[in-house]
C-alpha positions in Angstrom: 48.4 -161.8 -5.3 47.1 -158.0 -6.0 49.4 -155.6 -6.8 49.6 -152.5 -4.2 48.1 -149.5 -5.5 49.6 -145.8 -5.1 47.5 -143.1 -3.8 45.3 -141.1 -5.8 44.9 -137.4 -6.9 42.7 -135.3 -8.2 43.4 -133.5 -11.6 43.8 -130.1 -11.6 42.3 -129.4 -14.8 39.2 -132.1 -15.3 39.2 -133.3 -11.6 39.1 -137.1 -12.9 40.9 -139.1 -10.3 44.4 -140.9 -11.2 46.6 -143.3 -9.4 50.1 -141.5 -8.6 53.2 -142.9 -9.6 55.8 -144.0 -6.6 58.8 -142.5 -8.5 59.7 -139.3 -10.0 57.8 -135.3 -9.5 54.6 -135.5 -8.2 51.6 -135.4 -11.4 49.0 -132.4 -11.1 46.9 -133.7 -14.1 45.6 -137.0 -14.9 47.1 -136.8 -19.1 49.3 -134.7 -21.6 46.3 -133.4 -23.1 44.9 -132.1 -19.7 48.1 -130.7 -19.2 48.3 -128.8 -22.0 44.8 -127.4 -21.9 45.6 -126.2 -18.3 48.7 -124.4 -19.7 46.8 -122.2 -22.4 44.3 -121.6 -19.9 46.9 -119.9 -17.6 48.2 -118.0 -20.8 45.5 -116.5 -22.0 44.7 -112.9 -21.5 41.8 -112.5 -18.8 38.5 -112.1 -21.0 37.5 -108.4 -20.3 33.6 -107.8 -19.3 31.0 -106.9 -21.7 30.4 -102.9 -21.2 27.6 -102.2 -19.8 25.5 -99.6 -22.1 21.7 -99.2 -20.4 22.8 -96.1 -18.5 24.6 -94.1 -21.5 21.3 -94.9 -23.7 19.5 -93.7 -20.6 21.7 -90.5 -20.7 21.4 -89.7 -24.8 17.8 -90.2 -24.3 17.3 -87.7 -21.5 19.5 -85.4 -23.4 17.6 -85.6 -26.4 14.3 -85.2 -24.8 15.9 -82.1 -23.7 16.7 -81.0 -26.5 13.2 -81.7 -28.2 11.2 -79.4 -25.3 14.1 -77.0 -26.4 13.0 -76.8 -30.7 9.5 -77.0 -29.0 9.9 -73.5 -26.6 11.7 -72.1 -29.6 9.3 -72.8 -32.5 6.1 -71.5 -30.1 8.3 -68.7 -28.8 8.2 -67.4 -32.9 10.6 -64.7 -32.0 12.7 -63.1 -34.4 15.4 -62.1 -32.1 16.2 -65.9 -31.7 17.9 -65.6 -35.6 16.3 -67.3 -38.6 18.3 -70.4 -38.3 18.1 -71.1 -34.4 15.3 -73.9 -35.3 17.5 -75.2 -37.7 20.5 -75.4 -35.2 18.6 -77.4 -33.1 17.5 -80.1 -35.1 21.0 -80.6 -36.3 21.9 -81.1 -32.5 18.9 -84.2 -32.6 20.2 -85.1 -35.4 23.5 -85.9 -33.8 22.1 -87.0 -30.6 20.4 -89.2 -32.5 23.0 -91.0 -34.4 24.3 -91.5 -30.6 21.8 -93.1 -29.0 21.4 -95.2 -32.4 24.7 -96.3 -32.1 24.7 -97.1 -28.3 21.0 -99.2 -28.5 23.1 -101.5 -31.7 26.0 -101.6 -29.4 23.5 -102.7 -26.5 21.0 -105.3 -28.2 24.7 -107.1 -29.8 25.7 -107.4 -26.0 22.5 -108.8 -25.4 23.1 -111.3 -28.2 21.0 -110.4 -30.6 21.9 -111.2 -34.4 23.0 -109.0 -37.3 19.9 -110.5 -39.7 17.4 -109.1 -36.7 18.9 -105.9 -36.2 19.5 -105.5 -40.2 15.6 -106.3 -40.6 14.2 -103.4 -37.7 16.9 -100.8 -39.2 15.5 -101.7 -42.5 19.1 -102.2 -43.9 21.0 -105.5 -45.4 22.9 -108.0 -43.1 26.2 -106.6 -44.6 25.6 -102.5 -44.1 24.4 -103.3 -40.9 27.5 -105.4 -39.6 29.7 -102.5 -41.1 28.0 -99.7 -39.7 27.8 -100.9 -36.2 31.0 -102.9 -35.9 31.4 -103.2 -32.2 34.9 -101.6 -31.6 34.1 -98.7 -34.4 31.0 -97.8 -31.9 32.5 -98.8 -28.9 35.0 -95.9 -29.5 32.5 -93.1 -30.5 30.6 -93.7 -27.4 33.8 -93.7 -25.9 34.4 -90.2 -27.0 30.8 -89.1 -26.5 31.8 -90.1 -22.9 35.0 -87.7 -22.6 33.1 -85.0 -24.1 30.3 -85.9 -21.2 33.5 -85.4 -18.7 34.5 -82.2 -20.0 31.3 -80.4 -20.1 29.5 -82.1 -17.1 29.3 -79.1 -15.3 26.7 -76.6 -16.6 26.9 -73.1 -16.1 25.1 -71.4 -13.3 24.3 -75.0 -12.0 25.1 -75.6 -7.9 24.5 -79.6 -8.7 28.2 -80.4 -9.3 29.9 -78.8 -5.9 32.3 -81.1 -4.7 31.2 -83.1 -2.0 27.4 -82.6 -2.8 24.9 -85.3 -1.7 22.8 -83.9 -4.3 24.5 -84.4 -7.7 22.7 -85.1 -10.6 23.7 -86.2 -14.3 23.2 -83.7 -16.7 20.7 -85.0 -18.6 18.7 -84.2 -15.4 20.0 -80.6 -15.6 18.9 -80.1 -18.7 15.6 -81.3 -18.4 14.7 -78.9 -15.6 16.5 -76.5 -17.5 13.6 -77.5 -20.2 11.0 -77.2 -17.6 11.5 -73.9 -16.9 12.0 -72.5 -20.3 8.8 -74.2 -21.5 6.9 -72.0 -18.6 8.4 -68.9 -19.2 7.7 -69.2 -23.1 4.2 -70.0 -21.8 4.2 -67.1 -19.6 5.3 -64.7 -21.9 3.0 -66.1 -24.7 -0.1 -65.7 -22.6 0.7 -62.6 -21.2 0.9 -60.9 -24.6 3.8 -58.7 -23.5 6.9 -58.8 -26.1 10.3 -59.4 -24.8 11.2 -56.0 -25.2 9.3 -55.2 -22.7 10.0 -57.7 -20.4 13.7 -57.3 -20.5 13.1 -53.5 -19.7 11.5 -54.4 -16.7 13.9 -57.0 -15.6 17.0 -54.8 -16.4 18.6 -56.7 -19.1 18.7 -57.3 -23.0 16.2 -58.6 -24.6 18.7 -61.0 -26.1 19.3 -62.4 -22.5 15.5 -63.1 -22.9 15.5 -64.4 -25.9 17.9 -67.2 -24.7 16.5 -67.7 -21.4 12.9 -68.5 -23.0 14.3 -71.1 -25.6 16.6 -72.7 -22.9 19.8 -71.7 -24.6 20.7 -69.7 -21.2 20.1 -70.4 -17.2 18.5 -67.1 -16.3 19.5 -65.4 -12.4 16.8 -65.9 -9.7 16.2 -62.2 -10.1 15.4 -61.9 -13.9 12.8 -65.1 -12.9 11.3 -62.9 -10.2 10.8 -59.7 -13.0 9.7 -61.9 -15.5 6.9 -63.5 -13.5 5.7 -60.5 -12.3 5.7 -58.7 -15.7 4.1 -61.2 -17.1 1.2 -61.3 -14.2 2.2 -64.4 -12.7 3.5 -65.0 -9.0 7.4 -65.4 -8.7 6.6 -68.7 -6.4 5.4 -70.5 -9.2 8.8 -70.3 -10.4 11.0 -70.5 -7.9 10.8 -74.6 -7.8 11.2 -75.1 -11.5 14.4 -72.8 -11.0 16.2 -74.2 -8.4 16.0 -77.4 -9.9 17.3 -76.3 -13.1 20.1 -74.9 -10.9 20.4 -78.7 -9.1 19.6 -76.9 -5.9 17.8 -79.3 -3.0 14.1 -78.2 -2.1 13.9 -76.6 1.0 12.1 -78.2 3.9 11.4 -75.4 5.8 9.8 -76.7 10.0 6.9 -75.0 10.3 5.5 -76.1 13.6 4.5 -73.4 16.2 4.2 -70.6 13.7 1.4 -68.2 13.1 -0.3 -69.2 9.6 2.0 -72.1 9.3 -0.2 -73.9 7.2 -1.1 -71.1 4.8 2.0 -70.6 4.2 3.1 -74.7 3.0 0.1 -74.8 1.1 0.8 -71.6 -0.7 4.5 -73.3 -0.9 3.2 -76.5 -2.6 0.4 -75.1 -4.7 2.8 -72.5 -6.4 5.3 -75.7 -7.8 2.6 -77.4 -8.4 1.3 -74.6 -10.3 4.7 -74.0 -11.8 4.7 -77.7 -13.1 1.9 -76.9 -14.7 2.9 -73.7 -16.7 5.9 -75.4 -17.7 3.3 -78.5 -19.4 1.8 -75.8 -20.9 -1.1 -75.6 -18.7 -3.0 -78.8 -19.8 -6.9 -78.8 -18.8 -8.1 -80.6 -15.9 -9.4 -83.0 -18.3 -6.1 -83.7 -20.0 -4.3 -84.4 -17.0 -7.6 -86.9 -15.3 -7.7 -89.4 -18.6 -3.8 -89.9 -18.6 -3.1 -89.7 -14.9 -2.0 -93.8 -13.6 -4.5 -93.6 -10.5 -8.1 -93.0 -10.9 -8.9 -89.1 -10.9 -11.7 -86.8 -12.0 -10.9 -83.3 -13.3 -12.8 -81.7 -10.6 -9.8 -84.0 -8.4 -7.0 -82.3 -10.8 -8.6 -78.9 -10.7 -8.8 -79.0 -6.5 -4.4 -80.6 -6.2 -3.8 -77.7 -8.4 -5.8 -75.2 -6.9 -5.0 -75.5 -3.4 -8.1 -75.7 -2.8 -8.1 -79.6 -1.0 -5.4 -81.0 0.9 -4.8 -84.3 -1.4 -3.4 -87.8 -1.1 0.2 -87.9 -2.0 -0.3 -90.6 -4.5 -2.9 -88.5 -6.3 -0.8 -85.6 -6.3 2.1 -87.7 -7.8 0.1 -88.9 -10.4 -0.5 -85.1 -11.1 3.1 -84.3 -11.1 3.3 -87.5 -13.2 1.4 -86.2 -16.7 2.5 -83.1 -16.2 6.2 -84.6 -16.6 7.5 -83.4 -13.1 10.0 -85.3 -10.6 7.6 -86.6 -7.6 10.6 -86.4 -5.7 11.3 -83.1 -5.9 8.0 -81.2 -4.6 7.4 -84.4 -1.7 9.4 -82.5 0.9 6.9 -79.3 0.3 3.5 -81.5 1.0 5.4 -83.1 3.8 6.0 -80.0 5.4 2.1 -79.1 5.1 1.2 -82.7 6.8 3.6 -80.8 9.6 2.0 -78.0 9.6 -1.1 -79.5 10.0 0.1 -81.9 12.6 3.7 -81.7 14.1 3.2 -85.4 15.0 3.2 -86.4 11.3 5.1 -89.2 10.4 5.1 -91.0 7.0 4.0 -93.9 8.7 1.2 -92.6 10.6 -0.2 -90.0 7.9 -3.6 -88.1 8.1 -6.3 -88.5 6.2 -7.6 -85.8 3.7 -9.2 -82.8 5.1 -11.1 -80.1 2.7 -9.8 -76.5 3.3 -12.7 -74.6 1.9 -12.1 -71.3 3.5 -8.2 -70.7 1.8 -7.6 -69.6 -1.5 -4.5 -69.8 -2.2 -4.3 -69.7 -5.6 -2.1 -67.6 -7.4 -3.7 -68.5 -10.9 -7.4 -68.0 -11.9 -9.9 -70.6 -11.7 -10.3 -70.3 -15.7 -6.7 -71.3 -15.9 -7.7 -74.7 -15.0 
């Protein structure tokens, strides 16, 4: 005769099923040793998540690219006012940045499980220095640090890109980059011009000190001083006022242009003068330059006519523009969408217009031979 079996259960721990006994406490797992394994489980601290690192080596590499355009403006900019160790200064700050960003890629390629021998081998260090060096919780806490200081200082001066409540904040690497952008142009300006700092703080009401800093970066200089500069220097203030705003994490304006006289004049003049800008702070690179490293096919006579004014490009071509000359798409796109308005107040971005040669507007606030 068969003996009558108890019901079954499923373990709580392995999920192997068990017969239950008729007498005494119900049984969650099917032995001792599942049991036991269930009960360290539940005492165990929760195992935190890996920190993620890709966007503070994102930030300390922005922020020393920065910094980089900044030795740059300061070692063509030559001027003795600046101090004799201001070059100096700054390559101590890459220096630190540096170490930073070393520390945070380590930190970074160990997450991603790479090994001590590989990392030793690339660094060109031993095994041993290399596991010392870059322990994880030594690094862990300097970037943690680097972090709090990041906190402290997010906010730099003169910039409207960290109002509270903003749609439009940006990190400060960002900042500083524009910042960069607009320095390299007015050292460019200034250079080509021929006119001394002295002289151009005279016109612009302030020291030549004040200058000094604003063309090696070191200071965000008022709209004003911008406007006096360009003009002293023989530029138009337009050509600036995009590079400045952005430096200044203010939004580009996207002006409506429809139904008024010379609308179009006007948005072309608007998007020709930051693209211009763009290209004073590259350091005006030749038509050339800019066609053989440009990501879409483009002759110089293509770069010459987006810069110009001259033709009413594709978008993507005048991306790819914006691109080499190390400018954010992003920001000049509301400007040539305001000139497909103004040529067409039915524009949409999904039913855009083709091309169209303007051959009798010059618009161009730079001479041809700046090209």
């Amino acid at each position: 005769m068969t003996q009558p079996t108890g019901p079954s259960q499923a373990c709580d721990h392995c999920g192997t099923m068990f017969t239950l006994s008729s007498r005494g406490r119900r049984r969650r797992f099917c032995t001792d040793k599942c049991r036991s394994a269930a009960h360290r489980k539940t005492k165990a601290p929760p195992k935190a998540p890996s920190p993620t690192v890709d966007p503070m080596v994102i930030h300390i590499a922005e922020g020393l690219m920065a910094t980089a355009r900044r030795l740059q403006n300061v070692a063509k900019s030559a001027d003795p006012a600046l101090g004799d160790f201001a070059e100096l200064t700054i390559v101590a700050e890459i220096g630190k940045e540096y170490h930073e960003l070393l520390n945070a890629v380590v930190l970074q390629a160990r997450l991603r499980k790479v090994r001590w021998p590989a990392i030793a081998k690339i660094l060109g260090v031993s095994t041993e220095t290399a596991r010392t060096r870059w322990e994880e919780a030594k690094v862990t806490r300097l970037l943690a640090r680097r972090s709090e200081r990041g906190r402290r200082t997010a906010r730099p001066r003169g910039s409207g890109s960290w109002q509270r409540g903003s749609r439009n904040r940006r990190s400060a690497a960002t900042t500083l980059d524009a910042q960069a952008r607009l320095a390299s142009a007015l050292s460019h300006l200034q250079r080509s011009s021929g006119n001394s700092m002295r002289k151009i703080a005279e016109v612009a009401g302030v020291s030549t000190s004040y200058i000094s800093r604003a063309v090696s970066g070191e200071r965000m200089p008022r709209w004003d001083v911008v406007h006096s500069f360009a003009r002293s220097c023989g530029a138009h203030p337009e050509q600036l006022r995009v590079l400045w705003e952005e430096a200044n994490g203010k939004p580009t304006a996207r002006p409506f242009f429809a139904g008024r006289p010379k609308a179009y004049d006007h948005a072309l003049f608007q998007l020709t003068s930051a693209l211009q800008g763009l290209h004073l702070g590259a350091g005006r690179p030749t038509p050339q330059f800019i066609a053989e490293r440009s990501s879409r096919p483009l002759t110089a006579a293509q770069a010459t006519a987006v810069l110009s004014g001259l033709k009413l490009s594709s978008w993507p071509d005048i991306a790819a523009v914006i691109t080499v000359l190390q400018g954010p798409p992003e920001v000049i796109r509301p400007l040539w969408e305001c000139l497909q308005l103004a040529e067409n107040p039915e524009w949409t971005p999904e039913n855009p217009l083709p091309p169209s040669t303007v051959s009798d507007t010059e618009l161009s606030t730079l001479p041809a031979e700046s090209f």
